[in-house]
N, C-alpha and C positions, 0 to 999 in steps of 0.2 A: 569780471567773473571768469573763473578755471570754468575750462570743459573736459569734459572726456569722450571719446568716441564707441556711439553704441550702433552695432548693424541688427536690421532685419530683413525679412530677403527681398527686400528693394534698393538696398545699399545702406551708406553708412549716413550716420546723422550726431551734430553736437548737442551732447545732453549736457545739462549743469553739473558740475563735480558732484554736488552733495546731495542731488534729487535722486531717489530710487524709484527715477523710473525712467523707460528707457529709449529707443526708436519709435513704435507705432506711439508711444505718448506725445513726442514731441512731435509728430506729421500730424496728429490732431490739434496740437495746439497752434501750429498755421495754418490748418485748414480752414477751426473753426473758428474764428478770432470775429465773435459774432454779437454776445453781449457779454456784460458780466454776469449769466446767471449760471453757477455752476451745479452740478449733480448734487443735489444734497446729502449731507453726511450722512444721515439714516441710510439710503439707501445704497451709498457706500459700504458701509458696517453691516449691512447684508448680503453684500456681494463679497462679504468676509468673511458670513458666517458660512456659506456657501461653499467657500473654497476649504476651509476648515473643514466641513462635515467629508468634503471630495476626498481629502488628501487622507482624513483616517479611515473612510472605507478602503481608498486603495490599497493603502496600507494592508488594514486587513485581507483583500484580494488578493494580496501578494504583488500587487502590480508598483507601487515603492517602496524602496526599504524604508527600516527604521529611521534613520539618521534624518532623512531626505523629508520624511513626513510629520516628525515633533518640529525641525524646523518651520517648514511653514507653516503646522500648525501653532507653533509659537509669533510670525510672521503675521499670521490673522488675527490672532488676538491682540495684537498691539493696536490692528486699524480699529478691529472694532471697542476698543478701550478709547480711543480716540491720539492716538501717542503719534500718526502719521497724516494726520488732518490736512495740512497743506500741501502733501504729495499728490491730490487729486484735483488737476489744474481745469478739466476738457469742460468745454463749452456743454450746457443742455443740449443746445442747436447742432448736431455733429449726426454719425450716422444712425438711420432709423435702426439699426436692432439692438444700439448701444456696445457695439462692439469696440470702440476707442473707450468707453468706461469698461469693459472686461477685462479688455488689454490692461488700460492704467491701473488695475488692480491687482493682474499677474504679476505686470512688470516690477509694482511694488511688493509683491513678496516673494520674488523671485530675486532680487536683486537683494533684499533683506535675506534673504536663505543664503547666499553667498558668502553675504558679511558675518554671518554667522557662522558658516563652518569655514571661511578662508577667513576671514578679516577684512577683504575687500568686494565691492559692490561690481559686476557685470560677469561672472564668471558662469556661462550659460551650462560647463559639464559639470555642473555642481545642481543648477536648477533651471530647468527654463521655461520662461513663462507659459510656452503652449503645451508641450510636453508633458511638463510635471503640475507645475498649479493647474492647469486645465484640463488635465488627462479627462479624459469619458466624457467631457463636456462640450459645449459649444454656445456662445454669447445666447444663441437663438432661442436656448431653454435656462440658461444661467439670467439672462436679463430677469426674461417673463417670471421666472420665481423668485426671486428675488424683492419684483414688486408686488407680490402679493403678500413675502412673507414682510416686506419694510411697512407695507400700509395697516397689517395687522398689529405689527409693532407698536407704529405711532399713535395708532387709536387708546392700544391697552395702555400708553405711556400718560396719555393725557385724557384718561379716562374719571379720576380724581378733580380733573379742573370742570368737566360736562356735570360732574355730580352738586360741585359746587352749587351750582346755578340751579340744579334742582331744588335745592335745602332754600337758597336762600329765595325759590319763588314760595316753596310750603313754608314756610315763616310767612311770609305775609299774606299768605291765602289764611291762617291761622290770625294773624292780627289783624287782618281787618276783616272779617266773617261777619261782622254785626254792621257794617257801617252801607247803610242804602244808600245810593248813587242812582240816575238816571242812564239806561241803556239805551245804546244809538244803535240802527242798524242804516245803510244809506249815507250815515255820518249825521241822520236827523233823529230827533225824537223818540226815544222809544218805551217799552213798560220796565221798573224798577229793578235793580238786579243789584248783589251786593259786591262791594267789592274786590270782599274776599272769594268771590264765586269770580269772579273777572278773571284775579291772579291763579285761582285755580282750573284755570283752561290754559293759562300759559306755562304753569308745571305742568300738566298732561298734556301740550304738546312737546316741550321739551322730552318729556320722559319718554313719546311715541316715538318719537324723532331718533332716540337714541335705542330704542328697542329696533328700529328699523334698521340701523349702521350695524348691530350687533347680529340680526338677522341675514344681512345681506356678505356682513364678514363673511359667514361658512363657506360660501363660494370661493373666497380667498384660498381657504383649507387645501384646493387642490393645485400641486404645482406640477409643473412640466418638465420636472428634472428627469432625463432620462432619454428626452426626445432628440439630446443634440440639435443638428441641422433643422429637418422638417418636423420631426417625430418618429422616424425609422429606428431612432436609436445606435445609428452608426458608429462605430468605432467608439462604443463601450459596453463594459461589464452587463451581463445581463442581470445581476443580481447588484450593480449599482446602484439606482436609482433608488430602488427597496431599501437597502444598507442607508446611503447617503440621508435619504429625506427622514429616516428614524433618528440618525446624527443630529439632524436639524431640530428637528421636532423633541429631542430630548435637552439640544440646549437651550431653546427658546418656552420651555414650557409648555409648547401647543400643539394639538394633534392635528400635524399635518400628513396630507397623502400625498400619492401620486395622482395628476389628472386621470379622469376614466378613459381619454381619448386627446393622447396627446398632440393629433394633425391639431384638433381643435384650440389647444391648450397655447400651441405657440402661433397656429395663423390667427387667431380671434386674441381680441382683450375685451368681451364681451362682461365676463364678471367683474372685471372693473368698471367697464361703463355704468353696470349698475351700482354697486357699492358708489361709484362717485354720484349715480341718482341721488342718492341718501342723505348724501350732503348737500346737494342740492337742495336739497326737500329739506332739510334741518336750517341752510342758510333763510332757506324762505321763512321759514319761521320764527327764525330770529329777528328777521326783516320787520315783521308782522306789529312782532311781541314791542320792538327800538320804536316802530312808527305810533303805536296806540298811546307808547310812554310818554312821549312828546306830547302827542295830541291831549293828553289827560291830564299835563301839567304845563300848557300854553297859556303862558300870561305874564308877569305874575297879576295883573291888575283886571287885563281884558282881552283875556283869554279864558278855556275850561277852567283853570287851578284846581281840579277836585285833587290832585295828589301835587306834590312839593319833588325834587329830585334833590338830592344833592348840591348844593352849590362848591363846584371844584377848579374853577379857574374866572378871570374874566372874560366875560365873550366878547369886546366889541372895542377895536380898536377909537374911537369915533364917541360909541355912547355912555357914559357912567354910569355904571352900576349895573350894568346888562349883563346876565346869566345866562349859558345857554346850556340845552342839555348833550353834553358834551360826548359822554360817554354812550347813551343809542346813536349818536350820529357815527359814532367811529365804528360802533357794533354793523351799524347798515351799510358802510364802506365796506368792509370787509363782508358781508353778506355778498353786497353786490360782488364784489370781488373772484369771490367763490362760484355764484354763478355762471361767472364768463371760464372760471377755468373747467367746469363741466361743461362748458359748451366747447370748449378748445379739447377734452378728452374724451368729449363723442366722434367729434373728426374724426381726430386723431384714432379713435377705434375704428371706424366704418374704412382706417388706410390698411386692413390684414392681406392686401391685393394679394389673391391667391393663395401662397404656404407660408408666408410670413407679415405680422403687424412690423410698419417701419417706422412708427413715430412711438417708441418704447420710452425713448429717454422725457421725450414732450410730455407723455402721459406719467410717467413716476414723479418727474419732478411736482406736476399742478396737482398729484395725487394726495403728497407728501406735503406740500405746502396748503392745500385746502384744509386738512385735518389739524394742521396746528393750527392757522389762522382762527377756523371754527371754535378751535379747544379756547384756547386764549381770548378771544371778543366773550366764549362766554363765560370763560371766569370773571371776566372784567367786566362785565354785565353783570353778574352776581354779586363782587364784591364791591367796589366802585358805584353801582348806582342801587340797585333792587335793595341789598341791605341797609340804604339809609333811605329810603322812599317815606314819607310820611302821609299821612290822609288829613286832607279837610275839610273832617268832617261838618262842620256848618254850613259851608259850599255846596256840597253835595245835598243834606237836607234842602237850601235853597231853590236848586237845580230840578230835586222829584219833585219837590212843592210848587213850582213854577210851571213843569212840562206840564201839557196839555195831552200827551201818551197818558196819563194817569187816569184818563176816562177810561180806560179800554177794561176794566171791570163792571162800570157802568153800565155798559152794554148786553152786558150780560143781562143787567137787571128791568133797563128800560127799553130795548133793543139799538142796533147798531145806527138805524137814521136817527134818530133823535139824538141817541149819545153824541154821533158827528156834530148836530148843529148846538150841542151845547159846547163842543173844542172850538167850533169857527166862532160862537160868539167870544167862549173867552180869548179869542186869539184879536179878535176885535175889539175887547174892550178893556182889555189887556186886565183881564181877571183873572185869576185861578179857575181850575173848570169846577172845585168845588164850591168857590166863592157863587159863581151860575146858578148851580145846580141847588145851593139854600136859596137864593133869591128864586127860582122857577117855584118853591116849595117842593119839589117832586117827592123827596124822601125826607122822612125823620131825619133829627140831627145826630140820634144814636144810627140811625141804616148810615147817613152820611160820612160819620165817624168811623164805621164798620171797612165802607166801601170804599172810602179815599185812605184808608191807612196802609203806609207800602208796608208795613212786616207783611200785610196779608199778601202782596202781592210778588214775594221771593221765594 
């Protein structure tokens, strides 16, 4: 492999000929040589929209020329088109404000600004990374906005996959609306309920779930461009941030501000820790929704079976013929999943020690991958399993016809001791508790018929 020689003011360092980027990229990439997880491209392609919105307000300021500012803004648009995707090498694990992703981001359109008005890549009086792509800026408020504007992104991108899983729960809260099943609370026993009223508590939590993420966004809205360093705003335009974040917010569609208090904006990631609540709270429910599916279609012989799932692969290396439900088992991995990365971007917030959070990169990353992960388990919940779910319903008839919870109108009529001791005898004599109930004579065979029929009781 050619090298070329790039200086920063720590000396000089061998970059690859053909990588556009340059010393501080390459001292991160031995520093951090940690895992293979690296910055994800979303949030990449934000710290490009960033630089992009920078370089046309200075422009406008006056503070670069023309030539100097269509180039990088031509330079930005390339990453966020995705045209320099493997120029972005640096470990997640590297420093807490993400300033080696800043860097490898200048560097690369810095070094692309070069090739552009010279033909050749490292020519610093032409553009240089700190100077000119970063002018007014500083990592400490370029990160932090960044991740709120990449999270907002990722949500609105895979916002079509969330809705999926809605439709396809109101479909079958619609098909099976009539079919009565026996309710469990405890996991025992309980009074009849239909089960299309089942499926429809699982669209209305998804749908709350997802009104919560959308609610907890707004906090997103506000970025800390402006704040530089601490939030003093040092060494920039005072009508930057203003200009800039209007840039932004006209190319991304969305009305974003400036924080109303930018010390807070860059020492805290407090609105993130909540929006990542959200997810949190959406994985649980997914969690919830994968474990009931299983539960209500364990068998196929001698188990629940009131609903059937999909048969999509073979389960069992060992047993023939064995199905398993494949698809909530991978939903609930990925649940699980999520959970622990809101537990690693709560730390991760409560680290703003003093005037600045140092685990930025830790937090966009689990931020950026929790959102898709959720998007995705619940498309593939939706389309993969809930759209072929089938009911049955004979099973289910069997099931309310059998529970002994079917008394509990009874009660009403004969009071609650006596109804009990007719569930203990038929649980004794392994009778229906209506079958009891015409042997004690208590009620007519019309009251009987009235009182043990589930329509009355959903």
């Amino acid at each position: 492999m050619n090298y070329r020689i790039e200086k920063d003011n720590m000396g000089e360092m061998n970059v690859p000929q053909n990588a556009y980027w340059s010393a501080q990229t390459a001292r991160a990439n031995l520093n951090f040589q940690i895992s293979d997880w690296k910055v994800p491209p979303e949030f990449i392609k934000t710290v490009a929209i960033v630089k992009m919105a920078a370089a046309s307000t200075n422009n406008k300021l006056g503070l670069i020329d023309d030539e100097r500012a269509d180039a990088i803004t031509k330079a930005a648009f390339e990453i966020i088109n995705g045209k320099h995707d493997s120029e972005f090498p640096v470990d997640v694990f590297q420093t807490g404000s993400g300033t080696s992703t800043n860097m490898n981001v200048n560097e690369v359109i810095a070094n692309r600004v070069s090739e552009i008005m010279s033909g050749e890549k490292g020519n610093k009086s032409l553009c240089h990374p700190n100077d000119d792509v970063n002018k007014g800026q500083s990592s400490n408020d370029v990160i932090p906005t960044a991740m709120h504007i990449s999270a907002i992104l990722t949500l609105e991108e895979n916002m079509e996959k969330l809705q999926k899983l809605i439709n396809a729960l109101e479909k079958k809260e619609d098909e099976f609306k009539n079919i009565i099943k026996i309710g469990r609370t405890h996991l025992m026993d309980a009074v009849p309920v239909t089960l299309g009223q089942e499926f429809s508590g699982y669209k209305q939590q998804v749908k709350n779930a997802f009104a919560r993420l959308k609610e907890a966004e707004k906090w997103l809205l506000e970025l800390p461009l402006g704040g530089t360093a601490l939030g003093t705003g040092l060494n920039t335009h005072p009508k930057f941030a203003e200009k800039a974040i209007n840039e932004i917010s006209e190319f991304t569609g969305i009305s974003f501000r400036q924080a109303e208090n930018l010390f807070e904006g860059i020492a805290t990631k407090d609105a993130i820790v909540y929006f990542s609540g959200s997810l949190n709270s959406f994985a649980a429910g997914l969690m919830k929704i994968s474990n009931d599916l299983r539960l209500m279609s364990s068998g196929p012989r001698c188990g629940i079976q009131e609903i059937t799932l999909p048969s999509l692969q073979p389960g069992s290396s060992i047993m023939p013929g064995k199905v398993n439900p494949v698809i909530p088992e991978s939903v609930i991995q990925v649940s699980a999943q999520v959970m622990g990365m809101h537990s690693t971007i709560s730390i991760a917030g409560s680290s703003g020690l003093l005037d600045l959070n140092v685990m930025m990169p830790v937090i966009a990353y689990n931020l950026i991958t929790s959102i898709k992960l959720l998007s995705s388990a619940a498309e593939h919940l939706g389309e993969k399993c809930i759209n072929g779910i089938t009911a049955n319903e004979e099973r289910c008839k069997e099931l309310v016809e059998w529970s002994m919870a079917i008394v509990t109108p009874l009660a009403a009529k004969i009071g609650y001791d006596k109804a009990a001791e007719i569930a203990y005898e038929a649980f004794n004599s392994k009778e229906t508790v209506k079958e009891v109930t015409r042997r004690k004579n208590i009620l007519s065979e019309e009251e009987l018929d009235d009182i043990f029929n589930p329509e009355n009781m959903v």
